[in-house]
mmCIF file of the N, C-alpha and C atoms, coordinates in Angstrom:
data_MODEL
# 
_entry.id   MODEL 
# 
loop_
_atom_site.group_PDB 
_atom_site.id 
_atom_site.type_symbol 
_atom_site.label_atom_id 
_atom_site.label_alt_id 
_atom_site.label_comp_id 
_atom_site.label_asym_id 
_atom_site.label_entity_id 
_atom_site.label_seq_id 
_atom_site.pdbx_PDB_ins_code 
_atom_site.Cartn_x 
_atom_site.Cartn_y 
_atom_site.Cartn_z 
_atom_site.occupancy 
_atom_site.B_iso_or_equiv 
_atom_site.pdbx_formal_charge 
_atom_site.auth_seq_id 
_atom_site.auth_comp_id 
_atom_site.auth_asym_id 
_atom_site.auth_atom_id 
_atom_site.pdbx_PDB_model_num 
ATOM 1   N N  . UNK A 1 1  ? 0.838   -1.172  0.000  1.00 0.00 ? 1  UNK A N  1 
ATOM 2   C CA . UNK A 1 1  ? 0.000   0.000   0.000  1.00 0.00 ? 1  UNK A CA 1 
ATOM 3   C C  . UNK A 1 1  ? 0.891   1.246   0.000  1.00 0.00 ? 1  UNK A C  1 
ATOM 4   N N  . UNK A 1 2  ? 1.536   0.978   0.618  1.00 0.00 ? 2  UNK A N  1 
ATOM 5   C CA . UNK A 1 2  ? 2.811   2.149   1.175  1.00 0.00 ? 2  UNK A CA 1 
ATOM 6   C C  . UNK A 1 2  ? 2.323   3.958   0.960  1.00 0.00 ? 2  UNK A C  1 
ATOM 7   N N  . UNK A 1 3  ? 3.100   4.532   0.033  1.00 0.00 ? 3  UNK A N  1 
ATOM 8   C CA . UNK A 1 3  ? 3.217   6.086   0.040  1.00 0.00 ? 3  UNK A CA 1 
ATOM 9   C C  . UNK A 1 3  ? 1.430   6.506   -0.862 1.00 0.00 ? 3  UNK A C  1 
ATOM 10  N N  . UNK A 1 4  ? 0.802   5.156   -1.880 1.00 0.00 ? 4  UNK A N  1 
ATOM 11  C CA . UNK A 1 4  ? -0.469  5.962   -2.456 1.00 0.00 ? 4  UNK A CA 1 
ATOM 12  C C  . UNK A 1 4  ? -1.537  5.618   -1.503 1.00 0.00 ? 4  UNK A C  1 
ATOM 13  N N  . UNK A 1 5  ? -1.390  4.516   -0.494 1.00 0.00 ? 5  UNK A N  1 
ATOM 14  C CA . UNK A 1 5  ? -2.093  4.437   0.304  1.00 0.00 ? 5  UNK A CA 1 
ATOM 15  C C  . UNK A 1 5  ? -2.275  5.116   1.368  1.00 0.00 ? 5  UNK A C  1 
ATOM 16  N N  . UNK A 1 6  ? -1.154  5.672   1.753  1.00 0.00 ? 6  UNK A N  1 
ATOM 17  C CA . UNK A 1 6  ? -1.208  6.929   2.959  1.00 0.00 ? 6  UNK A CA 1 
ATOM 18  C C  . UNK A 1 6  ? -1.767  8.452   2.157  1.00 0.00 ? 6  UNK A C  1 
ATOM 19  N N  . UNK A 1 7  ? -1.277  8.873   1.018  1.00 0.00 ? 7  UNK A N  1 
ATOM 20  C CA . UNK A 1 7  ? -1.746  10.004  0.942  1.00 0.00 ? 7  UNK A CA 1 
ATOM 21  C C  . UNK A 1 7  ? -3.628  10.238  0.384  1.00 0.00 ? 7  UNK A C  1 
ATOM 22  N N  . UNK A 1 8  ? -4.395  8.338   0.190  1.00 0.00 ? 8  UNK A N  1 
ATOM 23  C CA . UNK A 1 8  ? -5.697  8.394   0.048  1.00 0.00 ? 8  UNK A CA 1 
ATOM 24  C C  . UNK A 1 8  ? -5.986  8.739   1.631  1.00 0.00 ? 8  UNK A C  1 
ATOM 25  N N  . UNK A 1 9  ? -5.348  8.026   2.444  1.00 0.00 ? 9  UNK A N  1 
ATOM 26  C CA . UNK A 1 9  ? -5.625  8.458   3.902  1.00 0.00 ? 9  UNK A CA 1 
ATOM 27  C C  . UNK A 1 9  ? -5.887  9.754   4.368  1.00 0.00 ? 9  UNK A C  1 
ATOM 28  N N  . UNK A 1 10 ? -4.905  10.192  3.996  1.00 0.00 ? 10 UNK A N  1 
ATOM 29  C CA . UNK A 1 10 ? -4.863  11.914  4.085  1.00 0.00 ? 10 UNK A CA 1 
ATOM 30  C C  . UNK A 1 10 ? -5.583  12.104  3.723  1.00 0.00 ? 10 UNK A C  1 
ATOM 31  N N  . UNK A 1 11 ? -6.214  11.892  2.541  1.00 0.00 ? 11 UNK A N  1 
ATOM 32  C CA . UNK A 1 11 ? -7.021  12.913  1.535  1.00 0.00 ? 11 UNK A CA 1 
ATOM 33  C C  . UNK A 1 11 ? -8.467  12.842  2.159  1.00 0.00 ? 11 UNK A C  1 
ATOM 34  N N  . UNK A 1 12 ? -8.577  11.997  2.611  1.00 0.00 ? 12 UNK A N  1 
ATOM 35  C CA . UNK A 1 12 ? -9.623  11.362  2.868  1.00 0.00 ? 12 UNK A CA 1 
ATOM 36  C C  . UNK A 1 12 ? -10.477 11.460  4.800  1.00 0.00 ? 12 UNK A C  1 
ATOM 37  N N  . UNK A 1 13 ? -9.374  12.045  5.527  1.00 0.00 ? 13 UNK A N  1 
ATOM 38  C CA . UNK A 1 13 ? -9.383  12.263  6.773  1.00 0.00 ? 13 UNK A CA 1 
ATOM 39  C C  . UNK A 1 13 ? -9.806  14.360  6.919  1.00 0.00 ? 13 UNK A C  1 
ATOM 40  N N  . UNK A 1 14 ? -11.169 13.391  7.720  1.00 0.00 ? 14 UNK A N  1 
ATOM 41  C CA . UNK A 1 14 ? -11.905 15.108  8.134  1.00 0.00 ? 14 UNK A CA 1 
ATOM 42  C C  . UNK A 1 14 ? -10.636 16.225  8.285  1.00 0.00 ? 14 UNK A C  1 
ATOM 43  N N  . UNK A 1 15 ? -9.911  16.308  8.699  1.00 0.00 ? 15 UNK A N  1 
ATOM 44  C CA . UNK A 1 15 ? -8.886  17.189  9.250  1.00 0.00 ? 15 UNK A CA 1 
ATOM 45  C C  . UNK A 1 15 ? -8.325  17.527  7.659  1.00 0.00 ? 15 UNK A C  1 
ATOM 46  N N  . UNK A 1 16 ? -8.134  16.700  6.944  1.00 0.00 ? 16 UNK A N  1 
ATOM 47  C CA . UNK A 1 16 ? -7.760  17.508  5.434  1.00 0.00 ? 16 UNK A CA 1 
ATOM 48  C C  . UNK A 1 16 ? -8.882  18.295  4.744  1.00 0.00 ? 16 UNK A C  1 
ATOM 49  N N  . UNK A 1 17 ? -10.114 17.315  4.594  1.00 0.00 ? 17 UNK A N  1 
ATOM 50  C CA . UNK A 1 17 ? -10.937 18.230  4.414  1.00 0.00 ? 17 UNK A CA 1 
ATOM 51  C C  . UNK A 1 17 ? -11.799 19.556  4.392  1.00 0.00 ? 17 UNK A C  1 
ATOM 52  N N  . UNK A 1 18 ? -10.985 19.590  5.804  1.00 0.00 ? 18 UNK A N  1 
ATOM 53  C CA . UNK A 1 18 ? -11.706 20.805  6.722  1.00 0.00 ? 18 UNK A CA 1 
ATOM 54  C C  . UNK A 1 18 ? -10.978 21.784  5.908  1.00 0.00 ? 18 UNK A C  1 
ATOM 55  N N  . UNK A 1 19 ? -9.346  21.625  5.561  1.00 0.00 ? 19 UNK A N  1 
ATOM 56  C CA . UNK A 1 19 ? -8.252  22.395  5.638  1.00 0.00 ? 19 UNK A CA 1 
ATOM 57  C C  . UNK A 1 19 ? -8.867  22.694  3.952  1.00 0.00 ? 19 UNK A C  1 
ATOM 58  N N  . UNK A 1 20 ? -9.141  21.852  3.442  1.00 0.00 ? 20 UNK A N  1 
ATOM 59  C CA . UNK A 1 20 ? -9.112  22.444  1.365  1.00 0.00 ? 20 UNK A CA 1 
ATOM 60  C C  . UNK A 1 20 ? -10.663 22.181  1.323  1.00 0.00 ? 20 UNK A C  1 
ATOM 61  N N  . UNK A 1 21 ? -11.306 23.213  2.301  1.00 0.00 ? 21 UNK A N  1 
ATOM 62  C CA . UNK A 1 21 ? -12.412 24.006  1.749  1.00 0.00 ? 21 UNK A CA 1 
ATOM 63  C C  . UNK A 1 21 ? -14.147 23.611  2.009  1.00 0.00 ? 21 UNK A C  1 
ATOM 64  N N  . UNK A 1 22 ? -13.618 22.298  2.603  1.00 0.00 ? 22 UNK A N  1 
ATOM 65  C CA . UNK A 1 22 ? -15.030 21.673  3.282  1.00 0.00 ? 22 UNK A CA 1 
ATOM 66  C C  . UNK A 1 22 ? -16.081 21.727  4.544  1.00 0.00 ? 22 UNK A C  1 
ATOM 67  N N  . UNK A 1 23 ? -14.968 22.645  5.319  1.00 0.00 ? 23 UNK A N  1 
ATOM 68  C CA . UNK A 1 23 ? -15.032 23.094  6.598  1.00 0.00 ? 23 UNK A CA 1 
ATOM 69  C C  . UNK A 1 23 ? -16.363 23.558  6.961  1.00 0.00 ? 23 UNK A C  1 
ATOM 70  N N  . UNK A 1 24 ? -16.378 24.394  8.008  1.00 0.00 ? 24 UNK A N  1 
ATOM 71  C CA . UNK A 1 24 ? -17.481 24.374  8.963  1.00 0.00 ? 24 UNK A CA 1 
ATOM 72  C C  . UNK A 1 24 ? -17.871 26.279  8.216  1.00 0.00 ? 24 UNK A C  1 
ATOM 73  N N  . UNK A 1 25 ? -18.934 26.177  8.073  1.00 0.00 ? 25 UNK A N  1 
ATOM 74  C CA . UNK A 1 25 ? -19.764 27.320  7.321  1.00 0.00 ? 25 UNK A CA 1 
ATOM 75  C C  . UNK A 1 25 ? -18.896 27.979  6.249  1.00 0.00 ? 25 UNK A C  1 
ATOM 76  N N  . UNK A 1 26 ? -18.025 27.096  5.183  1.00 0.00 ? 26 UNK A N  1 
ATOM 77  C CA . UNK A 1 26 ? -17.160 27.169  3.899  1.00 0.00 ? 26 UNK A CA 1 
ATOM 78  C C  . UNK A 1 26 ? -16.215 28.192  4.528  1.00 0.00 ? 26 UNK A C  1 
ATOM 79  N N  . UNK A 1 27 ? -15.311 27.848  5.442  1.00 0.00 ? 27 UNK A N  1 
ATOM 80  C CA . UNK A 1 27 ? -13.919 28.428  5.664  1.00 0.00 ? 27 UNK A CA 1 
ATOM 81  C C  . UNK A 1 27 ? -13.182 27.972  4.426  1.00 0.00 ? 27 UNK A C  1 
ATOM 82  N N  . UNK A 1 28 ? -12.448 29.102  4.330  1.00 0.00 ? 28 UNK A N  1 
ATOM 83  C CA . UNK A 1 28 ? -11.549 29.134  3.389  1.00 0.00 ? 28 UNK A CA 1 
ATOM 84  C C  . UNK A 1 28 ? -10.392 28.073  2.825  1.00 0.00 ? 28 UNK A C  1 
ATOM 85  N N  . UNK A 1 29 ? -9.866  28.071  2.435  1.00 0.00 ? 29 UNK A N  1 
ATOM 86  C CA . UNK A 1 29 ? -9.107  26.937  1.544  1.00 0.00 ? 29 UNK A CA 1 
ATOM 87  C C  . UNK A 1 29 ? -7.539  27.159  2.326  1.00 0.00 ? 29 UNK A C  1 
ATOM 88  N N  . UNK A 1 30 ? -6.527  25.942  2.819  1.00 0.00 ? 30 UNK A N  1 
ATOM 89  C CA . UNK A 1 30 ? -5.529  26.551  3.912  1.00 0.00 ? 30 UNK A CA 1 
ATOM 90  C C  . UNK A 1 30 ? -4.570  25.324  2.658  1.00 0.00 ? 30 UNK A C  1 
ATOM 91  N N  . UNK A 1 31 ? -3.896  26.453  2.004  1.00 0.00 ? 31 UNK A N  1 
ATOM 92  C CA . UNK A 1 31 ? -2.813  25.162  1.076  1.00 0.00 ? 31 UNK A CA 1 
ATOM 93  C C  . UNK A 1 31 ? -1.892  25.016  1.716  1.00 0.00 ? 31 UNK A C  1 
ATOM 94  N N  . UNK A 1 32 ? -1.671  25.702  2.116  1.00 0.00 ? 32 UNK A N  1 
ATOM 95  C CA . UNK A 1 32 ? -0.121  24.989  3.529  1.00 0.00 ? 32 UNK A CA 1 
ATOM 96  C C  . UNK A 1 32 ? -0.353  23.422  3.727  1.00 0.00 ? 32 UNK A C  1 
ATOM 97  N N  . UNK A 1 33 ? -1.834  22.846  3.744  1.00 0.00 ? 33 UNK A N  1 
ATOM 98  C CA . UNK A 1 33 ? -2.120  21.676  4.073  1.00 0.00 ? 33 UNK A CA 1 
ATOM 99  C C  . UNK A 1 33 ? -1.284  20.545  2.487  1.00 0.00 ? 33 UNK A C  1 
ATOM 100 N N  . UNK A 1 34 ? -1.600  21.432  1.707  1.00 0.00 ? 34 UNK A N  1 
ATOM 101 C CA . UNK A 1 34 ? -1.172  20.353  0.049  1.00 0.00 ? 34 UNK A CA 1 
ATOM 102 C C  . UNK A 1 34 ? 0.097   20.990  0.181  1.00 0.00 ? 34 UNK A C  1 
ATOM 103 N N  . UNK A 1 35 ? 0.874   22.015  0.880  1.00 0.00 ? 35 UNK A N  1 
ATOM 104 C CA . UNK A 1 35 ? 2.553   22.013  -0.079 1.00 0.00 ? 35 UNK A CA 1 
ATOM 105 C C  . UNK A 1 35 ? 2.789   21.636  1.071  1.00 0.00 ? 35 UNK A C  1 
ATOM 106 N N  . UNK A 1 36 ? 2.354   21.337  2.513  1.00 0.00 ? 36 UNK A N  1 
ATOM 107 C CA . UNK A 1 36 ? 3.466   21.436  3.417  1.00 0.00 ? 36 UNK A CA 1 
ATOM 108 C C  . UNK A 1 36 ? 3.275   19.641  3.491  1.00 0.00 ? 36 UNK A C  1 
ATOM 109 N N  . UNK A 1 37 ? 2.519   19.251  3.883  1.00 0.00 ? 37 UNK A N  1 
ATOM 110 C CA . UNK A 1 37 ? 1.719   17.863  4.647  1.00 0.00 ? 37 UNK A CA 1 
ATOM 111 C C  . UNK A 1 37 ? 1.726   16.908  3.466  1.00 0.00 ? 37 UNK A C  1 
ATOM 112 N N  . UNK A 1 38 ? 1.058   17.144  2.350  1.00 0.00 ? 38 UNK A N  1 
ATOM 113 C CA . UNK A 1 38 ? 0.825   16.554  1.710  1.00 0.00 ? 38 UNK A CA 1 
ATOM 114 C C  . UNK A 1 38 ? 2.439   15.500  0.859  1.00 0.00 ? 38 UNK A C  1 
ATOM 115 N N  . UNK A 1 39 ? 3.495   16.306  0.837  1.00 0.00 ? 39 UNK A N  1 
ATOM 116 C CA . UNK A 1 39 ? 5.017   15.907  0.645  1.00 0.00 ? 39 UNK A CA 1 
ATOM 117 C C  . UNK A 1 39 ? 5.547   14.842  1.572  1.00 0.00 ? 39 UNK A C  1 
ATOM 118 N N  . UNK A 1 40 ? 4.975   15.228  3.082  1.00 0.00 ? 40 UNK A N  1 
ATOM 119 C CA . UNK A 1 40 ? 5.544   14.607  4.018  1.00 0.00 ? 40 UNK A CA 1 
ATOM 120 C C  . UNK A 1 40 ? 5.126   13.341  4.654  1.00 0.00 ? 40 UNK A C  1 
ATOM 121 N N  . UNK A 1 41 ? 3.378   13.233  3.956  1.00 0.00 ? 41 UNK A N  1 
ATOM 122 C CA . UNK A 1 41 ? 2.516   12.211  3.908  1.00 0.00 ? 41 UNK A CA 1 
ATOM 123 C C  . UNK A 1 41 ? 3.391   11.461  3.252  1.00 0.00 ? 41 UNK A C  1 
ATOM 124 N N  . UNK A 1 42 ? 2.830   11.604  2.082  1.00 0.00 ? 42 UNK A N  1 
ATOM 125 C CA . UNK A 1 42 ? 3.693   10.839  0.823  1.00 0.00 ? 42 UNK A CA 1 
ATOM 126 C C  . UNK A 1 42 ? 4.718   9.912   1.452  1.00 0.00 ? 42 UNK A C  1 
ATOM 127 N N  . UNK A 1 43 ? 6.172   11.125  1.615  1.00 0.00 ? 43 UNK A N  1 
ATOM 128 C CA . UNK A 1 43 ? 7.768   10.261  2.776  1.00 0.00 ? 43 UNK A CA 1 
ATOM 129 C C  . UNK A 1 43 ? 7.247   9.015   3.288  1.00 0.00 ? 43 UNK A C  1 
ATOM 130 N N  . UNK A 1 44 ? 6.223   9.428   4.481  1.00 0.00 ? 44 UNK A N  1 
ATOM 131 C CA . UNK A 1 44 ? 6.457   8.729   5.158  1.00 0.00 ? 44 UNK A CA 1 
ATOM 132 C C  . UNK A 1 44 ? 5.502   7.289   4.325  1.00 0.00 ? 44 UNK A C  1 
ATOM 133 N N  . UNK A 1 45 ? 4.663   7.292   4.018  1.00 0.00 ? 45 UNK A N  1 
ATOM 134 C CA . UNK A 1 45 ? 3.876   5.951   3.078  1.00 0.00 ? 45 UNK A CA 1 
ATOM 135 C C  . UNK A 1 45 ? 5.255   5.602   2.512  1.00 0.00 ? 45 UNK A C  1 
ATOM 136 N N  . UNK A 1 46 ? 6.440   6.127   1.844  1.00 0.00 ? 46 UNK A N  1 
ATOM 137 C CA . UNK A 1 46 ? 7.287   5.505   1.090  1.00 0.00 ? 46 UNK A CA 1 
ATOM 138 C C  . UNK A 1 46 ? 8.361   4.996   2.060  1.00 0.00 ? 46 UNK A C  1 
ATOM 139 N N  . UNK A 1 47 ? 8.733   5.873   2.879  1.00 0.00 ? 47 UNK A N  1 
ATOM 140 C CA . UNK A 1 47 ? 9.832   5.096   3.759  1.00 0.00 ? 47 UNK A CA 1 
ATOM 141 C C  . UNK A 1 47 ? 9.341   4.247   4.917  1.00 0.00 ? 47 UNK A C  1 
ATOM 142 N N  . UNK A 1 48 ? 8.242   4.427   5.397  1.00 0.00 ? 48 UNK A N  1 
ATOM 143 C CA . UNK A 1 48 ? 7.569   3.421   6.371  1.00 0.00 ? 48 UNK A CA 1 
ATOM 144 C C  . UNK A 1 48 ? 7.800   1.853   6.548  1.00 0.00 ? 48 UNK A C  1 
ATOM 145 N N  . UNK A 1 49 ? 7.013   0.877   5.469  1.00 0.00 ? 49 UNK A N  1 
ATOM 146 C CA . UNK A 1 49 ? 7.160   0.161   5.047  1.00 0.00 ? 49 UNK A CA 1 
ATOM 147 C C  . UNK A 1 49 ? 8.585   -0.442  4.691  1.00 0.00 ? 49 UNK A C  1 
ATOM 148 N N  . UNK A 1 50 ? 9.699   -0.113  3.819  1.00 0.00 ? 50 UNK A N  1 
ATOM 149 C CA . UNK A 1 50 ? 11.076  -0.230  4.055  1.00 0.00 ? 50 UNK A CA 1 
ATOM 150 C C  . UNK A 1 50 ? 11.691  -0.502  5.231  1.00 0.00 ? 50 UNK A C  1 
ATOM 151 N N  . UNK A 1 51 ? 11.424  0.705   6.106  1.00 0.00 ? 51 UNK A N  1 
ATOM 152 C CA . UNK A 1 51 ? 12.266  0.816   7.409  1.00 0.00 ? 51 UNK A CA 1 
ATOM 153 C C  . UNK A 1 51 ? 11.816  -0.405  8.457  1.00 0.00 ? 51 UNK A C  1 
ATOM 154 N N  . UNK A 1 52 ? 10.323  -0.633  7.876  1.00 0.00 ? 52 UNK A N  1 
ATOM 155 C CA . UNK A 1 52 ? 9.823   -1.968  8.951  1.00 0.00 ? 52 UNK A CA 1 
ATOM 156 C C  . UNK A 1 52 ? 10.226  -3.032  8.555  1.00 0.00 ? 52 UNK A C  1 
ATOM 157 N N  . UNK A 1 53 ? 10.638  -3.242  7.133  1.00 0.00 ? 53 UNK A N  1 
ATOM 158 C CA . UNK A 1 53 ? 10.727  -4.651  6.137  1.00 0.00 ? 53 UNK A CA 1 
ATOM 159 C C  . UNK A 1 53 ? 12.460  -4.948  6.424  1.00 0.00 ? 53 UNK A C  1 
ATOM 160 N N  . UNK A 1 54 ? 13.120  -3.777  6.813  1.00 0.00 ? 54 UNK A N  1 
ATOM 161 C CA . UNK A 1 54 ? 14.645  -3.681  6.996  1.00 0.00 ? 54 UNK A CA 1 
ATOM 162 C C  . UNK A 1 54 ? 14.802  -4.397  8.425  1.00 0.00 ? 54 UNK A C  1 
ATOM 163 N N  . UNK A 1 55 ? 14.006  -3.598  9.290  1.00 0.00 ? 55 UNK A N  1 
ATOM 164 C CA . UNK A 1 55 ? 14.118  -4.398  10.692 1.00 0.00 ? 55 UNK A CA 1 
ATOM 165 C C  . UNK A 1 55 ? 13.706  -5.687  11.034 1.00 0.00 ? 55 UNK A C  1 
ATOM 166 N N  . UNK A 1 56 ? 12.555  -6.075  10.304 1.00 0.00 ? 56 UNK A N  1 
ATOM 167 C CA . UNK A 1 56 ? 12.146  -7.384  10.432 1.00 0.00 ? 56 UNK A CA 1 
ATOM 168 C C  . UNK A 1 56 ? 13.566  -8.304  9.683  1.00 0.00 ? 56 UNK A C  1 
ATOM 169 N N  . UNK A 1 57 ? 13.974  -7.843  8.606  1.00 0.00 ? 57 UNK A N  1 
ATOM 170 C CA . UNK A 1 57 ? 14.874  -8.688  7.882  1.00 0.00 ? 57 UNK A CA 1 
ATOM 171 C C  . UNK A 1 57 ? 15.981  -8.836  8.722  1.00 0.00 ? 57 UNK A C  1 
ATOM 172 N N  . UNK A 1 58 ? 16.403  -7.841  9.738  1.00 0.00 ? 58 UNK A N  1 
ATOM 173 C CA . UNK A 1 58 ? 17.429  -7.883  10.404 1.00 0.00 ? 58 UNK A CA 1 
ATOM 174 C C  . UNK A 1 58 ? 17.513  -8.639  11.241 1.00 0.00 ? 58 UNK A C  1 
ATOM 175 N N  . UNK A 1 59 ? 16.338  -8.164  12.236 1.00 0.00 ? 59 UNK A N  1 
ATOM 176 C CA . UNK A 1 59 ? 15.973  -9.095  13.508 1.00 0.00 ? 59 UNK A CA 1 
ATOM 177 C C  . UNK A 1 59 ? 15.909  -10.465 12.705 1.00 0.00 ? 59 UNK A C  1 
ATOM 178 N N  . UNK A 1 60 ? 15.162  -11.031 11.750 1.00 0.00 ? 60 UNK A N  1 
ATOM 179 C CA . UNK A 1 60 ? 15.487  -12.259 11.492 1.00 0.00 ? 60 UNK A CA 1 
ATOM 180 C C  . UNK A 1 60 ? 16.480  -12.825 11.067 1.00 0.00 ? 60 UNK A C  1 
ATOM 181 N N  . UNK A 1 61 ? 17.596  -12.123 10.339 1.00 0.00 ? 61 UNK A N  1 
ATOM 182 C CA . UNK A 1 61 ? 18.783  -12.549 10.294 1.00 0.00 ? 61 UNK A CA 1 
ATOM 183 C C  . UNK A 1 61 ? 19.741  -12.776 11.604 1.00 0.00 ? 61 UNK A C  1 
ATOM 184 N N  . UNK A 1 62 ? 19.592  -12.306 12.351 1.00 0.00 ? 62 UNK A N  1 
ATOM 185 C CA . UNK A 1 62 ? 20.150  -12.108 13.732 1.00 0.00 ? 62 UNK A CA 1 
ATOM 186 C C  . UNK A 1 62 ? 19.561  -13.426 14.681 1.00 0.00 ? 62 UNK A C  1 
ATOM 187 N N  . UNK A 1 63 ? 18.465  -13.315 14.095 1.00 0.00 ? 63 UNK A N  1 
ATOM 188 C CA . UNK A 1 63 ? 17.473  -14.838 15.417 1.00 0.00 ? 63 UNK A CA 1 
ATOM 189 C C  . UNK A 1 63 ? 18.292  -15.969 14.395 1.00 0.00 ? 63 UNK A C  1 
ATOM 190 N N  . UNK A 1 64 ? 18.016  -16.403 13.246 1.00 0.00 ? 64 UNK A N  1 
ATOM 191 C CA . UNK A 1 64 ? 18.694  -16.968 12.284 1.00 0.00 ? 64 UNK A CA 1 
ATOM 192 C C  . UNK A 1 64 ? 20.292  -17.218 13.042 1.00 0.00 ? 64 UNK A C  1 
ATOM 193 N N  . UNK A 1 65 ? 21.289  -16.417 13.144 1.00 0.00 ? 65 UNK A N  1 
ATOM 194 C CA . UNK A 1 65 ? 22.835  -16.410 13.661 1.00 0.00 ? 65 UNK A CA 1 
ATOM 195 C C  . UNK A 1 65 ? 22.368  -16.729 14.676 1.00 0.00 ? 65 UNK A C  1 
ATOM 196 N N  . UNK A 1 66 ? 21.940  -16.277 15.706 1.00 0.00 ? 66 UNK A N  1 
ATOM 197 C CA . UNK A 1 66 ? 22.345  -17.179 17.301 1.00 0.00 ? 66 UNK A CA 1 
ATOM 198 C C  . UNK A 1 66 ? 21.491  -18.185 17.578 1.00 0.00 ? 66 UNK A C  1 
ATOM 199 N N  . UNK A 1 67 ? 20.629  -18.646 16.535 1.00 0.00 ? 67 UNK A N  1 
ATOM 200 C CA . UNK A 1 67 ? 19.895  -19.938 16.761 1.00 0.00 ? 67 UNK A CA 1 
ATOM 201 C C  . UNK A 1 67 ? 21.224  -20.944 16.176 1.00 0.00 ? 67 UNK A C  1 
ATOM 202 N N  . UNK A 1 68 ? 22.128  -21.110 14.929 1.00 0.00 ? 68 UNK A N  1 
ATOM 203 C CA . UNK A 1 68 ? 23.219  -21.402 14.569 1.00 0.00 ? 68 UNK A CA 1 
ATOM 204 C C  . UNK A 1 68 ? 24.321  -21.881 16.281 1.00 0.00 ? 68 UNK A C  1 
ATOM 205 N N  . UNK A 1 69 ? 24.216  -20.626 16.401 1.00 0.00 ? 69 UNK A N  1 
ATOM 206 C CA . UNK A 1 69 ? 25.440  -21.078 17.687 1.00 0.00 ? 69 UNK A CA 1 
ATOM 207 C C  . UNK A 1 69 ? 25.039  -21.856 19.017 1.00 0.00 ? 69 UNK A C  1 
ATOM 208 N N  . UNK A 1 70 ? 23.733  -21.778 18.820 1.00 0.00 ? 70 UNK A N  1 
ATOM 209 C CA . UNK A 1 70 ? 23.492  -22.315 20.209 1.00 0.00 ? 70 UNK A CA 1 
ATOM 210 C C  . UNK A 1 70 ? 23.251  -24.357 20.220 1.00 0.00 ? 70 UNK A C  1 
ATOM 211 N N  . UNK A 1 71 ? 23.445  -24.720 18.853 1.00 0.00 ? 71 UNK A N  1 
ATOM 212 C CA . UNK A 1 71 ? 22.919  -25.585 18.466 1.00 0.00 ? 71 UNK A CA 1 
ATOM 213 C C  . UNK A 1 71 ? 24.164  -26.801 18.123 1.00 0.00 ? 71 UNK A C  1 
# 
């Protein structure tokens, strides 16, 4: 799912909505929400996933080595 699945999240969560124009008696449109958030959404959907798939691979390489020595 990673980085297009987080930024449907975003898009899709009252708190964005509110921000690009859906808000409470049509408050205004706040783009800080699409240049600032919307970049950093993205990051993290893309590096998320990696950084968990890296640690799991590690930790299992590691359980993998001292299951080896103990044996």
């Amino acid at each position: 799912m990673g980085a297009a699945g987080a930024v449907l999240w975003w898009g899709s969560s009252s708190r964005t909505q509110r921000h690009l124009g859906n808000g409470f008696e049509g408050e205004g449109i706040d783009l800080g929400a699409v240049f600032v958030e919307l970049p950093l959404v993205f990051l993290a959907g893309a590096l998320l996933p990696a950084v968990v798939w890296g640690l799991g691979a590690a930790l299992s390489a590691r359980r993998q080595r001292s299951g080896h020595l103990h044996r």
